[in-house]
Every structure is written in C-alpha cells, then in structure tokens.
C-alpha positions in Angstrom: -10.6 37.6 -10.8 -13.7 35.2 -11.2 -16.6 37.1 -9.4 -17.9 35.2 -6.3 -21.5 34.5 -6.6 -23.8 36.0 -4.6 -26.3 33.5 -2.3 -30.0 34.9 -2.1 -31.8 33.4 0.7 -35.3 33.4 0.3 -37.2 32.7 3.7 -40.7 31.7 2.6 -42.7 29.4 3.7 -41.8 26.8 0.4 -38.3 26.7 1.0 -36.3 23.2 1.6 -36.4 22.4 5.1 -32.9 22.7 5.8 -30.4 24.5 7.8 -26.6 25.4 7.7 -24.3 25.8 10.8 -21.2 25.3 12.0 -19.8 22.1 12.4 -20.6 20.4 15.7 -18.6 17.6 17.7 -21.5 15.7 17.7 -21.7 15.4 14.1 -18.4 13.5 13.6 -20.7 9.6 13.3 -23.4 10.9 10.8 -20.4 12.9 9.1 -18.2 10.2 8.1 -21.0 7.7 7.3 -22.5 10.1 5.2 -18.7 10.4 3.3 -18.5 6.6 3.1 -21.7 6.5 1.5 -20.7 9.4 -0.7 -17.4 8.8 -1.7 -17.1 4.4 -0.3 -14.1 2.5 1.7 -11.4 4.1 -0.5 -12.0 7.7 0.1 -8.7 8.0 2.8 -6.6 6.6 0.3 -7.2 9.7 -2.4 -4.8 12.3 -3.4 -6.2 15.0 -1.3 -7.3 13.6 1.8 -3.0 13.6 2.4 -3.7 17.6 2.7 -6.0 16.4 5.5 -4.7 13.8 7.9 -3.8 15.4 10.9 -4.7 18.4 10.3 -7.7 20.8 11.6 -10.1 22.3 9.3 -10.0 26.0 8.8 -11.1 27.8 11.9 -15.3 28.6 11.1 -14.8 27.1 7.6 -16.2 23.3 8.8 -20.6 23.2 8.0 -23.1 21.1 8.4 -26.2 21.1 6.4 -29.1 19.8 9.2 -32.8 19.2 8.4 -35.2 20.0 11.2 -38.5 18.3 12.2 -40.6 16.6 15.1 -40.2 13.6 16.6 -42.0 11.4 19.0 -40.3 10.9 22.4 -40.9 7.0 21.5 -38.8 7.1 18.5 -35.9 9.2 20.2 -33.9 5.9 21.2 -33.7 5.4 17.6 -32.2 8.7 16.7 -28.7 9.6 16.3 -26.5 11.4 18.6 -26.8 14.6 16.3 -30.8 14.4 16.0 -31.0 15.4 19.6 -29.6 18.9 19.1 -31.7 21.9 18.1 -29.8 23.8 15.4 -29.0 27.1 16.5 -26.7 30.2 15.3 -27.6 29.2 11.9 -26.8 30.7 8.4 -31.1 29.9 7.8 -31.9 28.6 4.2 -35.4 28.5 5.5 -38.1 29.5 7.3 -39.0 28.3 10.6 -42.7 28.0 9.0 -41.2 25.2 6.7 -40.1 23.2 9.5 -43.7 22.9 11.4 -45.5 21.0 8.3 -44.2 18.0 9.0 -41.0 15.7 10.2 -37.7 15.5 8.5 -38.9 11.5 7.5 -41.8 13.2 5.8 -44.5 13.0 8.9 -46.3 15.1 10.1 -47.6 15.3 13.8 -51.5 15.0 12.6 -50.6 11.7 10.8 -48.4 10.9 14.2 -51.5 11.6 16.4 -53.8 9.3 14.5 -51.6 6.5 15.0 -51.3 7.2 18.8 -48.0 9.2 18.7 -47.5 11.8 20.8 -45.0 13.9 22.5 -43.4 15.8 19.8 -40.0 17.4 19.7 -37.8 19.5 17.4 -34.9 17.4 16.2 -32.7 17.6 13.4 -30.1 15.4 11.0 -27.5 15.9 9.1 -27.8 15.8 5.6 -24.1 17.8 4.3 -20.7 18.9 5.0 -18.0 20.8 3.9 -14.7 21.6 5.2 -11.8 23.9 3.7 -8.3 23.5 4.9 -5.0 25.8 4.9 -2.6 25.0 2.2 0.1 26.4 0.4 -0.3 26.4 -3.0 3.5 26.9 -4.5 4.1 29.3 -2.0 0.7 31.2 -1.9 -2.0 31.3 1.2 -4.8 29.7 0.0 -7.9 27.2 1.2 -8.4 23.7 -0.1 -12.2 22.6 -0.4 -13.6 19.2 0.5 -14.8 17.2 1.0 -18.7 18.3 0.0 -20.9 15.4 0.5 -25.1 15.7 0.4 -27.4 12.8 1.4 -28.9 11.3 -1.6 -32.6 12.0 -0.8 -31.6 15.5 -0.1 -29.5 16.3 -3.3 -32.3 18.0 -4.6 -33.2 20.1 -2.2 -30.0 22.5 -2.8 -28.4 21.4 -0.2 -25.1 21.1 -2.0 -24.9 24.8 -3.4 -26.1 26.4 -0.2 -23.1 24.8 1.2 -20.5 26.1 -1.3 -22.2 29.9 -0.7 -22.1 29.8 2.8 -18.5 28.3 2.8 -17.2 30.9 0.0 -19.0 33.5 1.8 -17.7 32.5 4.9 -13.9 32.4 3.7 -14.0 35.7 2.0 -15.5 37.5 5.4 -12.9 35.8 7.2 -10.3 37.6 4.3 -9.4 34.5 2.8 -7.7 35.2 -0.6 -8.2 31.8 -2.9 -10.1 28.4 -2.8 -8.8 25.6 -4.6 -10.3 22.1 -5.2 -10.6 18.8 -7.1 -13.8 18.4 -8.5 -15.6 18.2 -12.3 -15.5 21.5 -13.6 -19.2 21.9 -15.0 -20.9 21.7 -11.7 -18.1 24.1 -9.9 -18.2 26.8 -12.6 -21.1 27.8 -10.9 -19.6 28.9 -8.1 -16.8 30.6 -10.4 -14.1 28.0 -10.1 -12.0 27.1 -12.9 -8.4 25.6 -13.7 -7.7 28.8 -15.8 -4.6 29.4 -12.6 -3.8 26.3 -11.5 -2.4 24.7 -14.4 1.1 25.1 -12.8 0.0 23.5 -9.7 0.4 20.0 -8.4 -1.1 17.6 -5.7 1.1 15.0 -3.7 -0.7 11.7 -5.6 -1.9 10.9 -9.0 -4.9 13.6 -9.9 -6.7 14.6 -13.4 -5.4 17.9 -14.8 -8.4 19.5 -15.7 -10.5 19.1 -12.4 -7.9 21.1 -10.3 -9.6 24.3 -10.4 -9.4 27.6 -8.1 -11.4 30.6 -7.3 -9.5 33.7 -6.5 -11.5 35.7 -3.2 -9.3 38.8 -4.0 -7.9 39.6 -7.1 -4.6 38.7 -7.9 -4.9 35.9 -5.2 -3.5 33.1 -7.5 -1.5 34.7 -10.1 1.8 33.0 -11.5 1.5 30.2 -8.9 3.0 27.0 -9.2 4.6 24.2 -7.8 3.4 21.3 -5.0 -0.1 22.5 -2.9 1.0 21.6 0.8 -0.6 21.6 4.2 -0.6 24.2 6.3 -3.5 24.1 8.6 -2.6 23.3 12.5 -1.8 19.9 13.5 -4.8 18.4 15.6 -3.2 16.9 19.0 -2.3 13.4 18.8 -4.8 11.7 20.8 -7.7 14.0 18.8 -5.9 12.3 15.7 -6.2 8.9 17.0 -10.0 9.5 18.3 -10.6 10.6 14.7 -9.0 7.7 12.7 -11.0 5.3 15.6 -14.0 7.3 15.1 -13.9 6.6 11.2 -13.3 2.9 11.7 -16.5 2.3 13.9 -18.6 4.0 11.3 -20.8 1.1 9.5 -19.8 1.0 5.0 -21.8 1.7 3.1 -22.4 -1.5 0.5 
C-alpha cells in the first residue's frame, strides 16, 4: 500500500491566509466559474465528468479552499454571494493572526482609513475545490477525485495540496478504502498516487493510460482490480439536477 502522507499544519502568524471547509451551497457561482476558468467551456464534455452528472459528491468529501479578510461595508454590493459568509468549522491552514494584516485583495484597513474607508468586516472568497465521488472500480468500493481547481493568484499559496490532505485525510477517517483519479502523475505522486493498480481499469470515454492513477487508504484496497470504473454515488433529485446544469449555464466563461 502507498503510505498516505501526513499534512502538518503550522499555525503561525506567516502562514497563507487561507482556510478549508466544507463545501457550502452558497459556493456553487464562484465554484463553477472558478472550474470554467480552470479547466474552459469543454470541461462537461470530458471522460470523467460522466462519473458525475447526476450524481452527489461523497457525503463530507466536497471542500472549499476560502481566503479571509476585511472589507468596507461600501464595497459589499460588489462582493459575491460567498464573500458574505464568515468561514467557520474549518480544517485551519492558518492563523487567525494572518488574517488581521490586511484584506484578501491585498489591503489593509490603515491603507482603507487613509482613503476614507471605513466600516470593516470579515469576509471571505473562494479560491479551491475538490470533490470525490462513489464509484465502482471493476467491482471494488472506491472514491473518484476531482475535480481540484485553485485560483491562479492563489496557486502558490498551497492551496492546491492542502486540499488533497484534507480530502485524503478526510476519506480515510470516514474508512474509505481507495482514491482514484485522472491527473499527471508527477504532481500526484506526492500525495502517493500512482497507476501501479489501475492498469486493468477503464473509464467510460477516451482517457491517457498513464494518468489513471490510485491510492490505496487500506491495504489491499485495489488489488487485482479491473474492468469499467462506474458511478455509484446517490442520484441528486431531479429538480437539484436541473438547478445545477442552470446554475452552470449562468456562470460568465472565462475567455
């Protein structure tokens, strides 16, 4: 079994200002503009997003990735749904210290106050997701991953990995026995994924060999599989579906 790797959390006061948590309703805008921007227009037509339609994500296993700051009561109007929230029940990444220098735009309230801005507030944005989804793969129990999408100006920030720990921590406290995705190997092999058991497995589309790769959560988890990787999350209600695929339609391209 590929060893999980263990997430240290360092809450000083130089940490990124960022926050995971679970996935709100309120996030559902920012969440799919941030995937058209990500992954553009043609990201319902790949291979695994037919593992996803109409289907719910794993129950706990859907995160955001928010950045916290203060904002003026004047800019408010301009804020997204999703900026109005305080994050709370939070796997931290940092400390509340980090949050009180300045704004998630890079302001701070004593550059605010000398242009006449006043009236702070916490608010937060969202800056990554990640979702993992029931599937069978060839007749195993097992959890696809993705999509895992980071705002550009936050990529390097660690956004990205904290997600993957707190989802592959998440999954394996919730006694989860296998992740699988569809991804480039060098950056997941960090996380100990690798196609070393899934080279028997398939996806229902076209899909490059060498970026299906797996990471066993118990040992064992993903021996001798093989054969088509199916849905088998629960099916979201119809008019959630429709909401959803509306939802998606609204949200502005990204060029």
């Amino acid at each position: 079994m590929t060893a999980l790797r263990k997430t240290q959390v360092a809450l000083i006061p130089t940490a990124a200002p960022f926050a995971i948590r679970a996935e709100r309703a309120s996030d559902v805008v920012a969440r799919e503009a941030l995937l058209d921007a990500c992954f553009g227009e043609g990201r319902q037509m790949r291979t695994c997003q037919r593992l996803r339609d109409g289907r719910a994500p794993a129950e706990g296993l859907a995160l955001s990735a928010v950045r916290e700051g203060l904002l003026s009561r004047i800019r408010s109007s301009q804020c997204l749904p999703q900026d109005r929230e305080r994050t709370s029940n939070s796997i931290r990444t940092t400390a509340d210290s980090g949050f009180a220098r300045g704004d998630s735009f890079g302001n701070s309230p004593e550059g605010a106050r000398r242009e006449g801005v006043g009236n702070f507030r916490n608010a937060t944005r969202l800056i990554g997701t990640v979702r993992l989804w029931h599937v069978s793969a060839g007749g195993r129990p097992a959890l696809i991953l993705g999509p895992l999408a980071v705002d550009a100006a936050s990529r390097k920030l660690g956004v990205g990995a904290a997600l993957m720990d707190a989802a592959l921590a998440t999954a394996k406290a919730r006694g989860h026995g296998a992740v699988i995705l569809l991804g480039d190997a060098p950056y997941y092999a960090r996380f100990g994924f690798s196609a070393e058991k899934t080279g028997e497995l398939l996806l229902p589309g076209p899909f490059e060999r060498e970026r299906l790769l797996g990471l066993e959560l118990r040992a064992g988890a993903l021996d001798d599989c093989w054969g088509m990787i199916v849905p088998t999350g629960a099916s979201l209600p119809k008019i959630k579906a429709v909401r959803a695929r509306k939802a998606a339609r609204l949200v502005p391209h990204a060029a």
